[in-house]
Phi, psi and omega in degrees: 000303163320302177311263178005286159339266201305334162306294162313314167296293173343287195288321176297331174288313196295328183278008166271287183298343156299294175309332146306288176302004155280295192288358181275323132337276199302018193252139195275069199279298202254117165004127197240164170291344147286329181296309181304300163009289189298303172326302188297315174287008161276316152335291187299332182305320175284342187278319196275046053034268205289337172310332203297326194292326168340293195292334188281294192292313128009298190290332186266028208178346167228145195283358205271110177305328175276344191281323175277336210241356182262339175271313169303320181288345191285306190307331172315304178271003197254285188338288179313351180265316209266323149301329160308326191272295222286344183281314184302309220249346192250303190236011161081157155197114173324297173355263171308351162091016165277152171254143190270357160267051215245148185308154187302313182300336177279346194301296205316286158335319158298342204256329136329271189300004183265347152294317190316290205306263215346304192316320181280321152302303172290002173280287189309334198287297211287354164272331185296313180310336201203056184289004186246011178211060186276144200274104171315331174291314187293327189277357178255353145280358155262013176279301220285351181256003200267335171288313207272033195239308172263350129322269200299339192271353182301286171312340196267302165319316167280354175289305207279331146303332165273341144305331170302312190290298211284335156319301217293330210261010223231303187307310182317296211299269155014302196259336176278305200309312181270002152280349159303298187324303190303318185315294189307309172333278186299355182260332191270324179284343192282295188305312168268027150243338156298325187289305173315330169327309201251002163262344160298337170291333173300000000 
């Protein structure tokens, strides 16, 4: 009677733990197609970076008209995006597929580099305003923010990958401990259902 008992406590725990490890699957746990998102437009953030410093040194140092009107135009298209990611990345915007919860440590890093980007935004805008003059105090002030603006936004894409990772192995771990359990589980119920067998057969 007592097996028996314990048989039934078994199989109600394992059909317990087989119903966790369903809803634990359904859980958006393991890197999403927003998280890869994010990653990447963090990525991108150094490229339109480095087009602006480009586009600023192009206006202020070369004499060529298609060389300037091809620099005006990259700052026309570049400044609104590349403010947009860092306001998105600072305070989430569902749009891009940023989440307003990104690990602390990438907040911290973002929130760092947000003296730069301004110096550097506002800089670029006010040579975008007056590209046939462009003023040497604005380009030396995006030289001076501009390495350290893409170092740290550098640092901040391997931080928030390595969350990405350190999630992943966490979910992994998480998820092989209850298929063990059930394994164990099922192995242990196979064997007291074989024993009760054969002593009801005596």
């Amino acid at each position: 009677m007592k097996s028996k008992i314990i048989i039934k406590a078994l199989r109600g725990l394992g059909l317990f733990l087989l119903l966790i490890s369903v809803v634990f699957e359904s859980l958006p746990l393991m890197p999403g197609s927003t998280t890869l998102d994010t990653f990447r437009l963090m990525i991108r953030q150094r490229s339109l970076e480095e087009r602006i410093v480009k586009s600023t040194l192009i206006l202020a140092y070369r004499a060529s008209p298609d060389e300037r009107a091809e620099a005006i135009n990259e700052l026309q298209n570049t400044l609104p995006a590349w403010k947009k990611v860092q306001t998105g990345l600072r305070n989430g915007d569902a749009s891009l597929g940023i989440s307003p919860n990104l690990p602390t440590e990438v907040k911290l890093l973002l929130a760092k580099i947000q003296p730069n980007f301004i110096s550097i935004d506002t800089s670029a805008r006010k040579i975008l305003e007056h590209p046939s003059s462009v003023d040497p105090v604005q380009i030396d002030i995006i030289l001076q923010h501009s390495q350290l603006y893409y170092l740290t936004m550098a640092q901040s894409s391997d931080a928030f990958q390595e969350s990405i990772l350190s999630n992943a192995r966490i979910y992994f771990s998480i998820e092989l401990a209850i298929g063990i359990v059930l394994i164990l589980m099922w192995i242990v119920l196979a064997f007291l259902s074989r024993f009760l067998d054969k002593r009801s057969n005596l």
